[in-house]
Residue frames as a rotation matrix with the C-alpha (Angstrom) as fourth column:
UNK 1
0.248 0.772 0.585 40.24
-0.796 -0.181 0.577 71.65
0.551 -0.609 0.570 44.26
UNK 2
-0.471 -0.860 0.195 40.71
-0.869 0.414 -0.270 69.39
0.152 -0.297 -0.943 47.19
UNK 3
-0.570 0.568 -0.594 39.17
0.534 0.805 0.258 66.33
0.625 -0.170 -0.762 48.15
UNK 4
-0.578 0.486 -0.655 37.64
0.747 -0.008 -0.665 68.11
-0.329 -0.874 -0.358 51.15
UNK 5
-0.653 0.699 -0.291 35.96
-0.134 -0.485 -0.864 70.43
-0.745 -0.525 0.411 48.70
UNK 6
-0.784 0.115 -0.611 34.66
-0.576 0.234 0.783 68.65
0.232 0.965 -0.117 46.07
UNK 7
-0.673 0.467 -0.573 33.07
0.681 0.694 -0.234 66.59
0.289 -0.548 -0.785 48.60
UNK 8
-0.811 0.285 -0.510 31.25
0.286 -0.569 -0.771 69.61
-0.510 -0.772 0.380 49.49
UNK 9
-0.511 0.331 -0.793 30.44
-0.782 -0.563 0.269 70.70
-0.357 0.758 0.546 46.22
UNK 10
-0.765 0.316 -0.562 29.13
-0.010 0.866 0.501 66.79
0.644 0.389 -0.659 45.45
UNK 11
-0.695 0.568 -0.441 26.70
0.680 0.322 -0.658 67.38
-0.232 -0.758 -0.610 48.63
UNK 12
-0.478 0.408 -0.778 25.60
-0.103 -0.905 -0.412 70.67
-0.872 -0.117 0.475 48.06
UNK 13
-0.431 0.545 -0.719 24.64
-0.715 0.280 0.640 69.32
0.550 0.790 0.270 44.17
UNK 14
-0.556 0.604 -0.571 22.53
0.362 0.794 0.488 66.28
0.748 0.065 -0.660 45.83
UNK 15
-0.365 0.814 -0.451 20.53
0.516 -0.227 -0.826 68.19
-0.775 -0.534 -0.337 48.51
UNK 16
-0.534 0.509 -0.676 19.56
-0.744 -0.662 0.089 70.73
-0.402 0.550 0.732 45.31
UNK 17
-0.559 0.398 -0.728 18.65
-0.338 0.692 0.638 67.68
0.757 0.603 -0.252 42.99
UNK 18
-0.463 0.742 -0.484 16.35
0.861 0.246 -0.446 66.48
-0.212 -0.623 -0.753 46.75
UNK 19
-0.209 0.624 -0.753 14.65
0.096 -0.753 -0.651 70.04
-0.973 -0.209 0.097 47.07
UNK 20
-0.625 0.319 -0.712 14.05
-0.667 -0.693 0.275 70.15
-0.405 0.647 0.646 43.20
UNK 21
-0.754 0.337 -0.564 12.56
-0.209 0.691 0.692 66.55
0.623 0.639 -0.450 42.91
UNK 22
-0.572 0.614 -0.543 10.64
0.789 0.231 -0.569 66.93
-0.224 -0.754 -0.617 45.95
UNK 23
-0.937 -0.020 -0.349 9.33
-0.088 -0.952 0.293 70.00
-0.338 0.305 0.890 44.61
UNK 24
-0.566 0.567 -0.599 7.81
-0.648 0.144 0.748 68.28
0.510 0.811 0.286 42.12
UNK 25
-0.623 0.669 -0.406 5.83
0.377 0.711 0.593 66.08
0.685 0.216 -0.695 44.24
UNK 26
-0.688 0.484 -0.542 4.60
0.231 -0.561 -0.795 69.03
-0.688 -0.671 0.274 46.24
UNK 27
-0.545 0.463 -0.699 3.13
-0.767 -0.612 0.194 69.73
-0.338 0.642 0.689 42.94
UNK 28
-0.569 0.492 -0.660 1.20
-0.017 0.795 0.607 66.50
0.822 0.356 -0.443 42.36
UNK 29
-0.644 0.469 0.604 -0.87
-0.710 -0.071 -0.701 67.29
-0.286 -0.880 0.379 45.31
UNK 30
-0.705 0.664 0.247 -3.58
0.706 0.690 0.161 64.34
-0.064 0.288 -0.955 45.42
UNK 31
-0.768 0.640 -0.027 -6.80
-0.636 -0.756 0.154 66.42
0.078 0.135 0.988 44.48
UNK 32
-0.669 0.623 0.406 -10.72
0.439 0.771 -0.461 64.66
-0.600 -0.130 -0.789 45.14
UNK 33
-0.790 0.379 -0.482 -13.55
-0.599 -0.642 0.478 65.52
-0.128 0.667 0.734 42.13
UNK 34
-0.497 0.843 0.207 -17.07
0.164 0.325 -0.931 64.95
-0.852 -0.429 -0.300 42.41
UNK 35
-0.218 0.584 -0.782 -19.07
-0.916 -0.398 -0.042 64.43
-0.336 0.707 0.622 39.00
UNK 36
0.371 0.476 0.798 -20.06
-0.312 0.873 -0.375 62.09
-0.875 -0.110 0.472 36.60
UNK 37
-0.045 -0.952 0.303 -18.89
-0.315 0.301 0.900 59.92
-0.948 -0.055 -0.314 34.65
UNK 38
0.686 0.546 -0.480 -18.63
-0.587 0.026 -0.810 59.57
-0.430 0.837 0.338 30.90
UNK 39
-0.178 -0.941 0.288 -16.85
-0.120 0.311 0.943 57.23
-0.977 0.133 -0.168 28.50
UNK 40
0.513 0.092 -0.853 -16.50
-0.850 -0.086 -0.520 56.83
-0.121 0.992 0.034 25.14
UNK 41
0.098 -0.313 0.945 -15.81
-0.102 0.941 0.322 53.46
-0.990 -0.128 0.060 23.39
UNK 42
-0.276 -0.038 -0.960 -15.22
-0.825 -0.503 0.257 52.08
-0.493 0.864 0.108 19.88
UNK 43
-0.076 0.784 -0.616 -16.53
-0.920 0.183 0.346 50.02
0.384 0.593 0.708 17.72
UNK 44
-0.430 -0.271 -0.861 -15.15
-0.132 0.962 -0.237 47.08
0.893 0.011 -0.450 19.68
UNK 45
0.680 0.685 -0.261 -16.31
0.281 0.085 0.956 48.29
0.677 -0.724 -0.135 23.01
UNK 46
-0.154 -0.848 -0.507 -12.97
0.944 0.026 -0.330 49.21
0.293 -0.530 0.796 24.04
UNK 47
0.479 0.165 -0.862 -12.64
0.615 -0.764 0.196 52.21
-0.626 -0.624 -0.467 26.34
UNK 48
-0.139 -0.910 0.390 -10.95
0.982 -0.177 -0.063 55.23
0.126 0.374 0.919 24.71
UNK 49
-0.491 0.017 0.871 -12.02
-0.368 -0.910 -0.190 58.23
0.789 -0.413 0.454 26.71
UNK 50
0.215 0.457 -0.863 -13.20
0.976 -0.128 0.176 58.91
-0.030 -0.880 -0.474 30.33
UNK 51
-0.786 -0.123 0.606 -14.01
-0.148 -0.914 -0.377 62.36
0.600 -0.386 0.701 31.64
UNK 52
-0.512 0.413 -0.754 -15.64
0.849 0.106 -0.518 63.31
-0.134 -0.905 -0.404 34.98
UNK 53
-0.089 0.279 0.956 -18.39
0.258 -0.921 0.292 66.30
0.962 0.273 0.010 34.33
UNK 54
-0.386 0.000 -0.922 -18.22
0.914 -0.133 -0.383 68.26
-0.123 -0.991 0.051 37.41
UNK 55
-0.066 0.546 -0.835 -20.86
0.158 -0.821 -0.549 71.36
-0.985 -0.169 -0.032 37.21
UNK 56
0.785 0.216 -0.580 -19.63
-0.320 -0.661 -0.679 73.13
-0.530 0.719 -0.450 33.58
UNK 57
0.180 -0.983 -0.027 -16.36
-0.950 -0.181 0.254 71.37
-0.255 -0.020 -0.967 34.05
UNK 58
0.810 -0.278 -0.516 -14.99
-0.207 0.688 -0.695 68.35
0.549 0.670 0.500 31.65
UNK 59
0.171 -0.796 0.580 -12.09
-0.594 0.386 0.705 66.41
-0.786 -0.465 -0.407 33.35
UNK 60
0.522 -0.343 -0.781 -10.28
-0.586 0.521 -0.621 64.25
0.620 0.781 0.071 30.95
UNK 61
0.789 -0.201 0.581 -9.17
-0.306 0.691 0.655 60.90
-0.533 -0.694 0.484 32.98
UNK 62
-0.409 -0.912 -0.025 -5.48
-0.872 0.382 0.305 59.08
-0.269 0.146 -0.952 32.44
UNK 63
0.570 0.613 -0.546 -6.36
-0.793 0.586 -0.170 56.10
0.216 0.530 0.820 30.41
UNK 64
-0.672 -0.733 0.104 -4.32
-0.724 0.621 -0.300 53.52
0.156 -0.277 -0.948 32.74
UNK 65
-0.535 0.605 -0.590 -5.80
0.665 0.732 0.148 50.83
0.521 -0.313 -0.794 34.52
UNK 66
-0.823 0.350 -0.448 -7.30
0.400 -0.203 -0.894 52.97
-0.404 -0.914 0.027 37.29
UNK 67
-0.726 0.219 -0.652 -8.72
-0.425 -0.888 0.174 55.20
-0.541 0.403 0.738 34.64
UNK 68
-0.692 0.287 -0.663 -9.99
-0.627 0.217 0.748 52.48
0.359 0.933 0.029 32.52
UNK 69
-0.472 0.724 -0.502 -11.75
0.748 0.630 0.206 50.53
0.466 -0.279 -0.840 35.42
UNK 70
-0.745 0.162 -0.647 -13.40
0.176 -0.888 -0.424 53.83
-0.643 -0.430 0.633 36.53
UNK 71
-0.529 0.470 -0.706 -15.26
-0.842 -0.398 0.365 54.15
-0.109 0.788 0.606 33.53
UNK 72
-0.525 0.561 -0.640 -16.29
-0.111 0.701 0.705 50.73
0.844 0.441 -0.306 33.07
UNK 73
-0.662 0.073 -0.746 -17.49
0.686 0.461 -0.563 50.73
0.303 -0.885 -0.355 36.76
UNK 74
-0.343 0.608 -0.716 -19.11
0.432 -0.574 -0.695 53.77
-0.834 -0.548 -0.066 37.15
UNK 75
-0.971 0.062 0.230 -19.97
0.172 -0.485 0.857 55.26
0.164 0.872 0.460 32.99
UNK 76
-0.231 0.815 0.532 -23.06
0.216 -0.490 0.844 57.24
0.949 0.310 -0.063 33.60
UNK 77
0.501 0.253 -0.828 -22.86
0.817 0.177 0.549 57.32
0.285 -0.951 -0.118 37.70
UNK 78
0.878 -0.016 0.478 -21.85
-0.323 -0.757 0.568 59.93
0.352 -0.653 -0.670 40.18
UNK 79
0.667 -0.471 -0.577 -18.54
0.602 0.797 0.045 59.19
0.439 -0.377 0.816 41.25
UNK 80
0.771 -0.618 0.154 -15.93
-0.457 -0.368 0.810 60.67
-0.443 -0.695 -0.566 44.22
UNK 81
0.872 -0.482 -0.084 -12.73
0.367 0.757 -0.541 60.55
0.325 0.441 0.837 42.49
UNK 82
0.550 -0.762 -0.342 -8.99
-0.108 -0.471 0.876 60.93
-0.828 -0.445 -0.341 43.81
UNK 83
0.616 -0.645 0.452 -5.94
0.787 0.484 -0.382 61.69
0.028 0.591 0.806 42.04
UNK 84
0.012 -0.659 -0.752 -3.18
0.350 -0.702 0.620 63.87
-0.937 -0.271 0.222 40.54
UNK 85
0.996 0.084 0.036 -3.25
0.050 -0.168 -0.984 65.82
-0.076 0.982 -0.172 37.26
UNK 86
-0.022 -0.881 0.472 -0.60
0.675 0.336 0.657 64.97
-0.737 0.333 0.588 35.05
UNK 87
0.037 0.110 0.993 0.40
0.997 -0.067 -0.030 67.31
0.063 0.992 -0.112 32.10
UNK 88
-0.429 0.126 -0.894 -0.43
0.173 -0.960 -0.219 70.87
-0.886 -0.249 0.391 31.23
UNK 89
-0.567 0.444 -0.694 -2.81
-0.766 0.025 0.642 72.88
0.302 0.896 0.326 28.30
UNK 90
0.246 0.734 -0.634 -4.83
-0.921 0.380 0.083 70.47
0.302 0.563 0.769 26.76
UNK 91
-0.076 -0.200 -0.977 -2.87
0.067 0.976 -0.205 66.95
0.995 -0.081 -0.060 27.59
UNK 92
-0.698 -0.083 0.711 -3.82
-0.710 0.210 -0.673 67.78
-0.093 -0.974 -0.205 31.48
UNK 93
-0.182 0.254 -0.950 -5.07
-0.337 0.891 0.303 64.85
0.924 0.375 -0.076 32.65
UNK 94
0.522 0.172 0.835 -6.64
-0.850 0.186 0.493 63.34
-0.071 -0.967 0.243 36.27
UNK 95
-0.333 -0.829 -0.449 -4.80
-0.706 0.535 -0.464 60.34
0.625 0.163 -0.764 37.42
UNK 96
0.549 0.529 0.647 -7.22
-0.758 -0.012 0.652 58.53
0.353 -0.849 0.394 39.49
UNK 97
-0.792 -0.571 0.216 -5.68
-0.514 0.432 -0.741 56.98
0.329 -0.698 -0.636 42.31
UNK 98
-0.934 0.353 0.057 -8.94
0.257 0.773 -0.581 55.83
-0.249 -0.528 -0.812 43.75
UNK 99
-0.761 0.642 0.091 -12.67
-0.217 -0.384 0.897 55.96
0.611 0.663 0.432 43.18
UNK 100
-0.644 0.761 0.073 -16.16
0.418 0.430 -0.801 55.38
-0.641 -0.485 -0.595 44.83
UNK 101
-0.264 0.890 0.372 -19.76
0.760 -0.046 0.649 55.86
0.594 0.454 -0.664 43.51
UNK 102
-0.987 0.161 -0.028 -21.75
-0.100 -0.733 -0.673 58.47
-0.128 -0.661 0.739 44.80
UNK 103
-0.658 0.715 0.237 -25.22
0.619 0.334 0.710 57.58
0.429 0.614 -0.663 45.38
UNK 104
-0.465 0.480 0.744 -28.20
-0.229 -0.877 0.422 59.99
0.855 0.026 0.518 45.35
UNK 105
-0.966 0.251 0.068 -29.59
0.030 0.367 -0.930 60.69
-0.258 -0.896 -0.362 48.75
UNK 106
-0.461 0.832 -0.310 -33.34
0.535 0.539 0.651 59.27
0.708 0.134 -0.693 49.00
């Protein structure tokens, strides 16, 4: 093969490896859920679950930081949450990118 196509073949393999990693972050759309918030602690007080109930629906939250000040901030409140689910099956998971309360209109 010559130089002039190997060089081809070395492009044509790095736009596929762009269109298959960009893929994936078409699939991480950011997604916004509206529910409330629950956490679960142990005996120390440490966090070791969040989920958002939203109607019938149980979200399970990404225990990072974002996840873990979510819960301590809002654990029994209404909250407007962004993110991306991570995972699949059972280990899906919300990522929350950002958060707010939701407070009850009066």
């Amino acid at each position: 093969m010559n130089a002039r196509n190997a060089a081809l073949v070395a492009l044509v393999a790095m736009l596929s490896l762009l269109f298959v990693f960009s893929g994936v972050a078409i699939a991480a759309d950011a997604v916004k859920v509206t529910g409330t918030v629950s956490v679960t602690k142990d005996d120390d007080g440490n966090i070791t679950a969040v989920k958002i109930t939203a109607g019938e629906t149980a979200i399970k939250v990404a225990l990072d930081e974002n996840g873990k000040k979510l819960g301590a901030a809002l654990a029994g409140k209404k909250a407007e949450v962004t993110g991306t689910y991570e995972g699949e099956g059972d280990a899906k998971v919300l990522k929350v990118e950002a958060f707010k309360e939701v407070k009850a209109e009066e």
